[in-house]
N, C-alpha and C positions, 0 to 999 in steps of 0.2 A: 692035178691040183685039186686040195681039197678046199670046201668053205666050211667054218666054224662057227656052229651055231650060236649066236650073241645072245646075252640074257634080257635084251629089250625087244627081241622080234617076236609079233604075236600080240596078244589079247588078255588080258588077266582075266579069273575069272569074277575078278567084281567088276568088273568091265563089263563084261557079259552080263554080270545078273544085272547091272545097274542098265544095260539097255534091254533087255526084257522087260522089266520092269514099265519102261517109259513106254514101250510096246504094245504094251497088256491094257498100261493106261488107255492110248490113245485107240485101242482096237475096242475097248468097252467105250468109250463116247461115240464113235460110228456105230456101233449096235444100239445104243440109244436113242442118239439122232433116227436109226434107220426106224425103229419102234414106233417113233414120236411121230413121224412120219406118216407110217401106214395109220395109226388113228387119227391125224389129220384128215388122212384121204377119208377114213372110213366117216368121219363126222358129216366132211362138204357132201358126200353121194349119199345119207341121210337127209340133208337139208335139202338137199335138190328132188331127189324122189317127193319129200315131204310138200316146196311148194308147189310141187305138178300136180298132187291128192289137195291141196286146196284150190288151184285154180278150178280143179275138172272138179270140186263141189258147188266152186261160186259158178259156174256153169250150168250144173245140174238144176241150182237154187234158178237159174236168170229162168231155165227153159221151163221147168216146174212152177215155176211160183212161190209168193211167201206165206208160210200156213200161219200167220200175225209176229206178234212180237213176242219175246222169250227167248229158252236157250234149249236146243236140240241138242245130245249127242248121240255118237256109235262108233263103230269099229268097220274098219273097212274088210272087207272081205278077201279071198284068194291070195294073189301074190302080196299083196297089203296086210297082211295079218298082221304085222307086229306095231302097225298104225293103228292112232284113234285120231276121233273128228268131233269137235262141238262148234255147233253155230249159235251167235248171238243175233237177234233182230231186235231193234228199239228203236225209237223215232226221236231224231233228235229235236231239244226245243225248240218251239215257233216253226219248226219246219213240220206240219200235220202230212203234207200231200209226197212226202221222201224218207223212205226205211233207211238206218245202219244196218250193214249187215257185216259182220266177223265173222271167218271162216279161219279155225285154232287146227293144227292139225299135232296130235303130240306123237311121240314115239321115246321109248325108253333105251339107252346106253349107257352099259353098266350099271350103275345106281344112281343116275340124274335123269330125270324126266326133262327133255325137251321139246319146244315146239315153236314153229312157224305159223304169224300169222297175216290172213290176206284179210283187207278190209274193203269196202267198198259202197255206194249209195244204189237203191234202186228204186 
């Protein structure tokens, strides 16, 4: 006994190209998302390094002292290199005997300058 191949068994080929197609689509938005993704993470472990270099300045600032009112910057050094640091000290009105102090800390990605900042009274 033999069987006869029918002319509807099977897959046309615009079948085929019509789910490659949907395929291709859907395989390039996972690679997107996945892209989109990894610069997310890369931005938050910028921000998070960035506020841990200003707390350990407003720290430096508590243990050192304030050299008056103005605005200090620099660059941090070693594994920090691609951070910078400016501090503001000013005295807010009516309050003579208590500094502001702003600790900015910037870092660059891509072509946007960003930055974290820690404020605090001393």
């Amino acid at each position: 006994m033999s069987k006869k191949a029918s002319a509807d068994s099977g897959f046309s080929l615009l079948e085929v190209m019509v789910a490659l197609a949907v395929l291709s689509i859907a395989l390039v938005a996972v690679v997107r998302s996945q892209a989109s993704g990894m610069d997310a993470l890369q931005e938050a472990r910028r921000r998070t390094e960035a506020t841990w270099l200003a707390q350990m300045k407003m720290s430096e600032l508590r243990a050192e002292g304030l050299g008056g009112s103005g605005t200090v910057n620099g660059t941090f050094e070693d594994d920090w290199s691609g951070y910078e640091w400016e501090v503001k000290v000013s005295v807010p009105p009516g309050l003579g005997w208590v500094n502001r102090v702003a600790v900015r800390v910037y870092w660059k990605q891509g072509e946007r300058r960003h930055y974290v900042e820690l404020a605090g009274y001393m």
